[in-house]
Each structure stands twice: as C-alpha cells, then as structure tokens.
C-alpha positions as CSV (number, residue, x, y, z in Angstrom):
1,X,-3.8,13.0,25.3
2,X,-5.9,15.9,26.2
3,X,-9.5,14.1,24.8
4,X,-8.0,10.5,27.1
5,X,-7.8,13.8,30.9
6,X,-11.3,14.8,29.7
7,X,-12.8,11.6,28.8
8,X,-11.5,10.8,32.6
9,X,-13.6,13.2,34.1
10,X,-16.6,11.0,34.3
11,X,-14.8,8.9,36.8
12,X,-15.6,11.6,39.7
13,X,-18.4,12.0,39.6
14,X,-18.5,8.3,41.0
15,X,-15.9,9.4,43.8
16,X,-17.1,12.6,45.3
17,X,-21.2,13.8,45.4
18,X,-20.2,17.0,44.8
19,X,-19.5,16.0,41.1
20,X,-22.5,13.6,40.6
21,X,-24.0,15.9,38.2
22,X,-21.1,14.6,35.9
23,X,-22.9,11.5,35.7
24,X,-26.0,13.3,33.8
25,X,-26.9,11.8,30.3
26,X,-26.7,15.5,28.8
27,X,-23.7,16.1,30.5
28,X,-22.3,13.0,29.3
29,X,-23.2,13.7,25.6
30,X,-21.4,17.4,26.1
31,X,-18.8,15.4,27.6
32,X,-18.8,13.4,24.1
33,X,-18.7,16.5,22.2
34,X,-15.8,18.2,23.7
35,X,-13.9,15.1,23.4
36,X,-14.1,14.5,19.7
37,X,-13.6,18.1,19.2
38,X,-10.6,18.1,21.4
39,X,-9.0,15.5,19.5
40,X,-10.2,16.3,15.7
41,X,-11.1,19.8,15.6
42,X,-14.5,20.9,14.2
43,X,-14.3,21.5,10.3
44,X,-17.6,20.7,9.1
45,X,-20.3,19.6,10.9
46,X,-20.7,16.6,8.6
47,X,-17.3,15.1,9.5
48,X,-17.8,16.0,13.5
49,X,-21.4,14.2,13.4
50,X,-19.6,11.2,12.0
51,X,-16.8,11.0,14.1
52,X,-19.1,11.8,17.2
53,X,-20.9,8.6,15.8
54,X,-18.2,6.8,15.9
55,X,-17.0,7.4,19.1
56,X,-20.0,6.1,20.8
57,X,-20.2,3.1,18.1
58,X,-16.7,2.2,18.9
59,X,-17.3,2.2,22.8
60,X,-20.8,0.3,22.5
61,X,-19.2,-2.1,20.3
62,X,-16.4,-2.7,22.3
63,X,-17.3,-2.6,25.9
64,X,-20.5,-4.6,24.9
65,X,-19.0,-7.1,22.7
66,X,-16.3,-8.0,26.2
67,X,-18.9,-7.3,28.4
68,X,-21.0,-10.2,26.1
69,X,-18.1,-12.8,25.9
70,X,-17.1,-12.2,29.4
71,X,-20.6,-14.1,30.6
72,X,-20.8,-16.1,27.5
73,X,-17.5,-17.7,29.0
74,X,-18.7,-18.1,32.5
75,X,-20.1,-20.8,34.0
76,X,-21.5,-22.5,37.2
77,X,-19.2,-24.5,38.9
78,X,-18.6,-24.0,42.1
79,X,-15.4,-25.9,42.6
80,X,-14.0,-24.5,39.8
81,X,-14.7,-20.8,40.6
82,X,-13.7,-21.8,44.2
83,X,-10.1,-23.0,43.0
84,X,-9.6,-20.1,40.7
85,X,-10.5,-17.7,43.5
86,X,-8.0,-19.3,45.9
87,X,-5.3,-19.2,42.8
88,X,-5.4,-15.5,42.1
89,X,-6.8,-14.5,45.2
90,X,-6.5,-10.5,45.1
91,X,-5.8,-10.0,41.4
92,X,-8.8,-9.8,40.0
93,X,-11.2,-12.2,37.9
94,X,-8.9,-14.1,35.6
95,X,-11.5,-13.4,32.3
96,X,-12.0,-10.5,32.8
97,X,-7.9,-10.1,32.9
98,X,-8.1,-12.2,29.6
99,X,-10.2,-9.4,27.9
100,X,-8.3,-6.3,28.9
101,X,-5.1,-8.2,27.3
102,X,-7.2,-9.1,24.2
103,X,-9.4,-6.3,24.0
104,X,-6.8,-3.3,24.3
105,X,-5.3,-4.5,20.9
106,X,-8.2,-5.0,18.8
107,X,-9.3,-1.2,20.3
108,X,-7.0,-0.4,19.0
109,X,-6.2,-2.0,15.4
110,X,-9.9,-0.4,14.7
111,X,-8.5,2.9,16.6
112,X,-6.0,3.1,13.9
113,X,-8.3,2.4,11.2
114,X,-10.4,4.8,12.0
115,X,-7.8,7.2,12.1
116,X,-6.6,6.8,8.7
117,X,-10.4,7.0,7.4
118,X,-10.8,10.5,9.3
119,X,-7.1,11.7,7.8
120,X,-8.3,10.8,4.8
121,X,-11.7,13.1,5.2
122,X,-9.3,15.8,5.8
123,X,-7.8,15.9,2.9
124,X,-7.9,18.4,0.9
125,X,-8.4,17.2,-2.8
126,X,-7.1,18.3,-5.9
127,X,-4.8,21.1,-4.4
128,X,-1.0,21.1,-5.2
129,X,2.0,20.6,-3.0
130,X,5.5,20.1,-3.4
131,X,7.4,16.7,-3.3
132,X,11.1,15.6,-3.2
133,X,11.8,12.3,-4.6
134,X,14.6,10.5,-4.6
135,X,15.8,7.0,-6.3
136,X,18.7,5.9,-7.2
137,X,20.9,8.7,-8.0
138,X,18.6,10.7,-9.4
139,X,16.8,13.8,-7.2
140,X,13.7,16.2,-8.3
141,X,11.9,18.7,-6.7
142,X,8.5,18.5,-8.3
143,X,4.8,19.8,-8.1
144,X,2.4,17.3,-7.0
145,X,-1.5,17.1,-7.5
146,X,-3.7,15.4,-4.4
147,X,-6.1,13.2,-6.5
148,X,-9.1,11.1,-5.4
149,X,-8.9,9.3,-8.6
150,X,-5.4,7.8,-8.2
151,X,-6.2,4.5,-6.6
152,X,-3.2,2.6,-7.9
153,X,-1.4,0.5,-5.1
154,X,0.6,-2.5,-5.0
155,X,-1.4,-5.4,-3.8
156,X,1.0,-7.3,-2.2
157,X,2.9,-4.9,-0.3
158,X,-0.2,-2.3,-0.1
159,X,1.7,0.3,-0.8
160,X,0.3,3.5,-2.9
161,X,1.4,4.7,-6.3
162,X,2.6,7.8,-7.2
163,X,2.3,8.6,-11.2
164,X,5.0,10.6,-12.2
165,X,5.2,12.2,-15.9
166,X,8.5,12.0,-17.8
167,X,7.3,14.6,-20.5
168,X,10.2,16.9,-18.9
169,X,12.9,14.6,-17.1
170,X,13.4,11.9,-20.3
171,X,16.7,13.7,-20.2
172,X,17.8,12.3,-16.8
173,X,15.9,9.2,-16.9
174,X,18.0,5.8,-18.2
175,X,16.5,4.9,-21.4
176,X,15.7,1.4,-20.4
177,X,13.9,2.4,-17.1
178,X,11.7,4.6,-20.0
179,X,11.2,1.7,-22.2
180,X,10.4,-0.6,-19.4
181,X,7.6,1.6,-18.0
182,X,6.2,1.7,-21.4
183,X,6.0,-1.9,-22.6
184,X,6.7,-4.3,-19.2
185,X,6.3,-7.0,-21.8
186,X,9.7,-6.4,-23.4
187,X,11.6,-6.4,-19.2
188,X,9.7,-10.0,-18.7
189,X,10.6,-11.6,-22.2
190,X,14.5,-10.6,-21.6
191,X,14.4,-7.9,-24.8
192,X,15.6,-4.9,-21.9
193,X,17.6,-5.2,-19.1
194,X,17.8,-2.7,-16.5
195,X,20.9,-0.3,-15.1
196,X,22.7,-2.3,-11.9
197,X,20.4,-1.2,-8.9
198,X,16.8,-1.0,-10.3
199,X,15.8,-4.5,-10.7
200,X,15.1,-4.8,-7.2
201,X,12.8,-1.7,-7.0
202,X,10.7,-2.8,-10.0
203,X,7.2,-4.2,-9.1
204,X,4.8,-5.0,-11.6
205,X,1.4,-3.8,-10.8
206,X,-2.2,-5.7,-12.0
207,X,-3.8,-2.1,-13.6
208,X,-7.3,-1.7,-15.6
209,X,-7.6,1.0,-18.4
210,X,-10.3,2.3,-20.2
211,X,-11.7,-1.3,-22.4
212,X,-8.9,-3.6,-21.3
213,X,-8.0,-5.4,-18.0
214,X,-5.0,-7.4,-17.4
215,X,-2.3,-4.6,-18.2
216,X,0.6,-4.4,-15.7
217,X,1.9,-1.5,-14.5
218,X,5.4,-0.8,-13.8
219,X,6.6,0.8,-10.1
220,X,9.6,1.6,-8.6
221,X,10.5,2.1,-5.0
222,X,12.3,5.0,-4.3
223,X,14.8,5.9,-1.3
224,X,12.8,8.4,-0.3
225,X,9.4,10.6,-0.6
226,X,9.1,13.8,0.8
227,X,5.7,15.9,0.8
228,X,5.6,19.6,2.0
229,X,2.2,20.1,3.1
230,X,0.4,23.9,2.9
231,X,0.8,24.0,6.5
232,X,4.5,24.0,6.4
233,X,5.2,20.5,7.7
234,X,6.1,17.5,5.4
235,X,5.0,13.9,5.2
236,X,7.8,11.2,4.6
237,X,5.3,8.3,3.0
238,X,6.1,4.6,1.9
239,X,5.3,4.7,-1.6
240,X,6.2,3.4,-5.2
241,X,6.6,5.8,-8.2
242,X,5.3,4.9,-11.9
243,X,6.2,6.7,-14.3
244,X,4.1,8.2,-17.3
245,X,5.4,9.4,-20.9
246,X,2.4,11.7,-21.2
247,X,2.3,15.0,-19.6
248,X,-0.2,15.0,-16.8
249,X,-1.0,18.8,-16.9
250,X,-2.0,20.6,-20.0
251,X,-0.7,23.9,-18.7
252,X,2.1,22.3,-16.8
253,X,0.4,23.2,-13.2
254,X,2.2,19.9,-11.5
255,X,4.0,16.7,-12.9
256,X,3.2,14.3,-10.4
257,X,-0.2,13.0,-9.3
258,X,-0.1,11.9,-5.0
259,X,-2.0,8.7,-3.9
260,X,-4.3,10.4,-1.5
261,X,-3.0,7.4,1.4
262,X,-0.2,9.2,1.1
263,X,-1.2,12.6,2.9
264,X,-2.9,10.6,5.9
265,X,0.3,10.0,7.5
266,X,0.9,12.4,10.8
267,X,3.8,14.8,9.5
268,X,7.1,14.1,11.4
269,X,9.4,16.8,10.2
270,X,9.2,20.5,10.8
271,X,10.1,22.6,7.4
272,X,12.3,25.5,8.5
C-alpha cells in the first residue's frame, strides 16, 4: 500500500507547476527505486536490481501491450465512431473501458507470479524450522529442513511434497500406511488395504530416482501443516506428506525435508 501513495506521486507533478520537477527522468528512476524498496526491502543488491527490472518490464509490457491493441482495434468509420459516441456519451471510450476490465486481471495474474518468484528468492535455504503436522489422528511436532532439491509436487493438483522420515515414528504409524509408502504396487494390485479414512488422502505421485523413471510415489494429504518461521510467525501451506523409511539426517538434525513453495506463502498467524 505504501509503494501504490508513492508510485502516485508522479500524478502532481501534472496538476500543479510547482511539482513539475516530479516529472524528471532521474527523478522518476529514484521514484522507481524507493518504490521497490518500499515494497521488498533491499537484501542484496542482486535481488533489488532484478526486481527494479521487473518493475519497469512489467509496466512497459503492460501499458504498451494495451496501449498497442487499443489502436490495433480502432478503426475509421465515421458513422460508427459517431454512434458509439452518442451511446456512451460522457463515459469514456468504450475500448479503452474494454482494456482496463481485461488488463487489470492479467496485471495482475503476472503480479502474483512474480510475487511468488521474489518469496521464493528470499528464502533462506537449507536452514531448519519447526513444523506441526497433523493427519488423521495422528500429531507431531518435528524439525524441518528448507531444501532447494525437493522438487516433488503432485501434478495434478500442483501441490508440493513434504518428505517425512519414519526412522523414529514406525511406532505410531499404521503398518499398512508403512507398507504402502514402500511398495505402492502391493495398495494398486489389492495385496494392502488401508485404515478407514486414508484412502481418500492417498495420491500417487509420477517420481524419477537415480537410473529408473516410472516409480510412483505415495502422498498423503494432511489436515493441516503448520511452519514456524525464524521470525516468529508461521505459514499454514497446502501440501501433501510422503513418507520415507530411511532417516533423512545422519546426526538426526531434522526429520522432515520442506518443499521450498511452501515458505513463499505470506504468514497469517502470529506465534505468541
């Protein structure tokens, strides 16, 4: 909200003489500046280059790319242009009304993209948090591990994967949810059936390992996921949980490794 009041500044400088010098190319690019700093903070200077970048690339894109269409659209005709004008007389140019409806969401489905590209530069890899899970009727408070490498997600409903390691929790873990995880093949040819209330969280996931291709990858989808970032906030993400009979920390440092997608979502609850 505060980058939007000073992007508006500009505007005065076309109102009142007095602030002309807002119109200035350099004071337009400081302008620039202190709006991307306003609204992501300066952590490197790598990462406020590129978001500087793609501020302007955004705007050029966008406000070209209507400005483009909206004469690609027009044309000569002056009974045409004379009956539109006497039809909306006094609200405006009737394309141009077409754009701002079109335009304003495609700004901003790329808006949100974007968004979720610089969260994800803000991450802090390979540091620890702590996570709550919950599914079913079973509840652990674990150690997670932020991990470029994790890539798993389920292609249909695009949802990350978390991998978490059983090595310590076979003890409260069904047997068949287990056995399932570790050969999917034996759950699809009717050899295991699962407890009442997980067949309907199980997805099966298309994974690659190292020399083969074609495994599948059993997830579940919990009732909940709770993250509690350094900063004392926590992230609720939509996730699925696979889990892993191997222990995923020599030294035991963590037992689950976090999808990184997971962290880019804006925390909503406070931790007391």
């Amino acid at each position: 909200m505060a980058a939007g009041v000073l992007a508006s500044f500009s505007v005065f400088g076309y109102v009142s003489s007095f602030l002309s010098f807002l119109l200035h190319p350099l004071v337009k690019l400081a302008l620039s500046f202190l709006i991307v700093w306003t609204a992501f903070g300066f952590r490197r200077f790598k990462f406020f280059l590129q978001a500087t970048l793609t501020f302007y690339i955004t705007t050029f894109i966008m406000g070209g790319g209507l400005i483009g269409l909206h004469y690609f659209l027009q044309y000569e005709s002056q009974f045409s242009q004379s009956l539109v004008i006497a039809s909306v007389k006094g609200f405006g140019d009737p394309i141009s009304w077409v754009f701002v409806i079109i335009g304003f969401p495609v700004l901003w489905f790329i808006s949100t993209k974007q968004s979720e590209k610089w969260e994800m530069s803000k991450i802090r890899f390979n540091e620890t948090v702590k996570v709550y899970v919950e599914i079913a009727d079973l509840k652990w408070n674990l150690t997670g591990l932020v991990d470029s490498g994790n890539q798993l997600y389920d292609p249909i409903s695009k949802l990350p994967v978390m991998i978490l390691s059983t090595s310590q929790l076979e003890d409260q873990i069904p047997s068949e949810i287990l056995q399932t995880s570790q050969n999917p093949n034996h759950y699809l040819e009717g050899i295991i059936s699962l407890p009442q209330g997980w067949d309907y969280r199980l997805r099966m996931i298309p994974a690659r390992t190292v020399g083969q291709s074609g495994e599948l990858l059993v997830a579940f989808k919990p009732d909940q996921i709770v993250i509690e970032t350094k900063s004392g906030g926590c992230i609720e993400p939509k996730g699925l949980i696979a889990f892993s009979s191997h222990s995923l920390s020599s030294e035991g440092m963590f037992d689950c490794i976090i999808h990184p997608k997971m962290m880019t979502k804006l925390p909503h609850i406070t931790a007391s």
